[in-house]
Backbone bond lengths (Angstrom), bond angles and torsions (degrees), N, CA, C in turn:
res aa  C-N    CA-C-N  psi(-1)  N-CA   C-N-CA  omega(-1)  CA-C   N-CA-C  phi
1 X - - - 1.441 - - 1.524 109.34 -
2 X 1.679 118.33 140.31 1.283 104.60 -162.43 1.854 89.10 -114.60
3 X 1.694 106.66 137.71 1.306 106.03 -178.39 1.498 109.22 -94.66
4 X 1.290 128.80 161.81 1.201 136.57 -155.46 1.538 109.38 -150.89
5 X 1.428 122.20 147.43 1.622 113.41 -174.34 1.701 95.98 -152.24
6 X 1.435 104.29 128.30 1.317 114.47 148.10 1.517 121.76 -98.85
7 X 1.700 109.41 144.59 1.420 105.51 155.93 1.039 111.08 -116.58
8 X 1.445 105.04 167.46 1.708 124.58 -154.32 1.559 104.79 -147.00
9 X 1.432 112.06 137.92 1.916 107.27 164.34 1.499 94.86 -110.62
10 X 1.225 98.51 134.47 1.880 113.88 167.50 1.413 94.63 -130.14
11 X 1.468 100.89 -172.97 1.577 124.23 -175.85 1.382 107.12 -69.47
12 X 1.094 135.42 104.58 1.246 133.08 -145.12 2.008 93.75 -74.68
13 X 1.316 123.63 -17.11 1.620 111.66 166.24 1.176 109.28 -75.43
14 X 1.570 131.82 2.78 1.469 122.71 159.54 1.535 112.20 -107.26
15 X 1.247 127.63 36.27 1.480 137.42 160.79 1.542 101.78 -60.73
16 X 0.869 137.74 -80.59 1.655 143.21 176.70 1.324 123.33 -31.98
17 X 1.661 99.57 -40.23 1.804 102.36 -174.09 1.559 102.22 -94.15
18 X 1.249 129.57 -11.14 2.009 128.38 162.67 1.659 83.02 -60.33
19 X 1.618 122.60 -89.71 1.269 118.19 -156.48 1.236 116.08 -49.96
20 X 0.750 136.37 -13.53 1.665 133.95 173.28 1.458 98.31 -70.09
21 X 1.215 116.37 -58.81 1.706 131.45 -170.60 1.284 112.06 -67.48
22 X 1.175 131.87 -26.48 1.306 147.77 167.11 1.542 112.50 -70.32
23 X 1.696 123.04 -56.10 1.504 126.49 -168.23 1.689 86.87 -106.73
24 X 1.089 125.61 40.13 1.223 121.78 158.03 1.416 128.55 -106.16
25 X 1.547 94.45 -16.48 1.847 112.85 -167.50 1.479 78.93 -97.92
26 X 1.045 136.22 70.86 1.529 127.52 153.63 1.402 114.09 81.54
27 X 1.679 136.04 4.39 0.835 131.54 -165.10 1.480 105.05 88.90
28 X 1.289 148.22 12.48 1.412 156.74 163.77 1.370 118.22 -26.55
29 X 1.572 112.90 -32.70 1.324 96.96 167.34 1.641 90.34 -164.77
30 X 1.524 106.33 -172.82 1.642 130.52 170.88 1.000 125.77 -105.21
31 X 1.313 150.31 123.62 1.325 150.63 -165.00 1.004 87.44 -121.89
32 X 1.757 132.02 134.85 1.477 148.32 111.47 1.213 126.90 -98.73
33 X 1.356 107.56 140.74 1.397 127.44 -165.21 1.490 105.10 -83.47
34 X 1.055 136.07 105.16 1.291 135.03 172.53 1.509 121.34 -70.76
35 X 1.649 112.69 -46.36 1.275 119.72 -171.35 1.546 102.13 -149.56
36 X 1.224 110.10 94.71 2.170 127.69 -172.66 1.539 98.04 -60.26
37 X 1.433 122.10 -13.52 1.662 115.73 178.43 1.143 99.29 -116.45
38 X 1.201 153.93 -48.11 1.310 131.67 -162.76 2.011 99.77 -98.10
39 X 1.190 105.71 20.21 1.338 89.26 176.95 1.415 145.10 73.52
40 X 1.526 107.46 17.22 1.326 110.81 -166.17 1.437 102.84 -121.99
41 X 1.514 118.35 148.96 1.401 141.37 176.77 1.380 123.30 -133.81
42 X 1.085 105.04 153.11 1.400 124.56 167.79 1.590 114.52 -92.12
43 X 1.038 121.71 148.71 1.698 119.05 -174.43 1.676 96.14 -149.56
44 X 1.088 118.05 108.35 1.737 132.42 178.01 1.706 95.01 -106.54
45 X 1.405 83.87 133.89 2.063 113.47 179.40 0.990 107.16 -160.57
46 X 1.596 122.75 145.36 1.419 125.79 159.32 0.599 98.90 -62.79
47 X 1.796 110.49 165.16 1.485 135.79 176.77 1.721 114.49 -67.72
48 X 1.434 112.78 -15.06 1.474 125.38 -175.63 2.019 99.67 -78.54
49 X 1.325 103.53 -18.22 1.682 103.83 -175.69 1.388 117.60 -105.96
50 X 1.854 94.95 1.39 1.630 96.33 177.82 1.418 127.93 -40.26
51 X 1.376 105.22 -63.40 1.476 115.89 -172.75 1.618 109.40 -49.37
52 X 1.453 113.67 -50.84 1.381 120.27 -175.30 1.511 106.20 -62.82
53 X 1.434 127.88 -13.31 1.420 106.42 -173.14 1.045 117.37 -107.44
54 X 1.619 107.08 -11.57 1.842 126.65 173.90 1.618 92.86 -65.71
55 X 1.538 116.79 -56.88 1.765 104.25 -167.64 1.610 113.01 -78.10
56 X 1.412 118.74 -16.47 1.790 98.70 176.39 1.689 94.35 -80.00
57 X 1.358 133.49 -5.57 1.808 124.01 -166.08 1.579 80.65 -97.92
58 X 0.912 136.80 -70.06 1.655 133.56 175.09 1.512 112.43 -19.00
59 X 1.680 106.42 -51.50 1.673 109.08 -178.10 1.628 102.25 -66.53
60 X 0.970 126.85 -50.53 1.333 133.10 -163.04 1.873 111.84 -73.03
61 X 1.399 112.66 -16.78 1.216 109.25 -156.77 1.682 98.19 -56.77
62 X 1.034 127.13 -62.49 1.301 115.61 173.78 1.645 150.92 -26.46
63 X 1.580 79.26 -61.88 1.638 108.38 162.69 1.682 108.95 -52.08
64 X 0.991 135.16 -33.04 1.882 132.30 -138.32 1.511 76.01 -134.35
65 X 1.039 146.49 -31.63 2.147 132.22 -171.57 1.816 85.98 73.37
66 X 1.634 112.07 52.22 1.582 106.82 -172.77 1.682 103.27 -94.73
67 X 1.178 111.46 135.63 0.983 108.33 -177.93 1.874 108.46 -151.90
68 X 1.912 95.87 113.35 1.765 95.96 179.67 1.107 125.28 -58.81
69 X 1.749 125.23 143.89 1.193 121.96 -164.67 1.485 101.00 -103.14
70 X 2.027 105.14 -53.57 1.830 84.50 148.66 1.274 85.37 -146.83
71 X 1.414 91.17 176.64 1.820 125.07 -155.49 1.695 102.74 -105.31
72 X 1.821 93.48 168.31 1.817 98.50 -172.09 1.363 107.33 -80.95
């Protein structure tokens, strides 16, 4: 299985509520925090959870000020 990671800058007071939303779907993916002030993360998923993690970051883009830094 090949693992795969996007990073992302959001509102860095919604760092906690991605990982929650993220290790909530079953453990679906990994969030690391790269930078706790400017808001940026790392998010590790297999390639089998791609699709599912492009559409809950799509739902959220609004909500979270989410914005990809780069793409799969």
């Amino acid at each position: 299985m090949r693992n795969f990671f996007l990073v992302v800058k959001l509102d860095p007071k919604k760092l906690v509520y991605l990982k929650f939303i993220l290790e909530g779907y079953d453990h679906l993916a990994v969030l690391t925090v790269l930078d706790a002030k400017e808001g940026l993360a790392k998010i590790h998923f297999f390639e089998s959870n791609k699709l599912l993690i492009k559409e809950i970051l799509e739902d959220l883009k609004n909500k979270l000020s989410l914005e990809l830094i780069n793409t799969i």
